[in-house]
N, C-alpha and C positions, 0 to 999 in steps of 0.2 A: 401605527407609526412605521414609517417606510425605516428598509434596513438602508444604510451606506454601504456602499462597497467600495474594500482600500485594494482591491488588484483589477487590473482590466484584461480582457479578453487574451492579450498573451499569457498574463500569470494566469489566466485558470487552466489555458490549455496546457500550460507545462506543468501544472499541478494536476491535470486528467491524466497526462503521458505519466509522469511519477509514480502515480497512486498504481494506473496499467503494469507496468512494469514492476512494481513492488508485487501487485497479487500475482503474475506471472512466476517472476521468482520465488515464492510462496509457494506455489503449485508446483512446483517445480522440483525445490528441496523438501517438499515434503515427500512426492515421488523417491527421488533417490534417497530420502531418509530411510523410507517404507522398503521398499524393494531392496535396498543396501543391508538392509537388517538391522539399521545400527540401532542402539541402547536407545530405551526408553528417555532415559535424562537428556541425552543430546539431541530429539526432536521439541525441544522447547524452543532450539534458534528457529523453527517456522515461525515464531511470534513477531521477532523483529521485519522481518519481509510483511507480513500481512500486516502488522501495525502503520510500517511504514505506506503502506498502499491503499488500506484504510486513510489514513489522516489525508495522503494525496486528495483523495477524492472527495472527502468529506470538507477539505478547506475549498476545495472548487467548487463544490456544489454549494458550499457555505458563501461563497466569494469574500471567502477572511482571508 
């Protein structure tokens, strides 16, 4: 059964750049996390950046 696709070529592409940009800043504070030294508990905010940059890319390559 073919899938439907409810976004077109624009929304994947800004759902590709989103997801980009989320693993970036991902990489990024977890760098300064790591190298900052800070506490164990406060490198859990890398979840939300890579969640967020995950789901980007997952809903494009999904075309949901």
């Amino acid at each position: 059964m073919p899938v439907a696709s409810n976004i077109g070529a624009i929304g994947r592409r800004r759902r590709y750049i989103v997801g980009a940009v989320g693993l970036v800043a991902g990489v990024a504070l977890a760098a300064a996390l790591v190298l900052g030294h800070a506490p164990l508990g406060s490198r859990f905010l890398v979840f939300v950046p890579f969640a967020l940059g995950a789901l980007g890319i997952l809903q494009a390559r999904g075309q949901t």
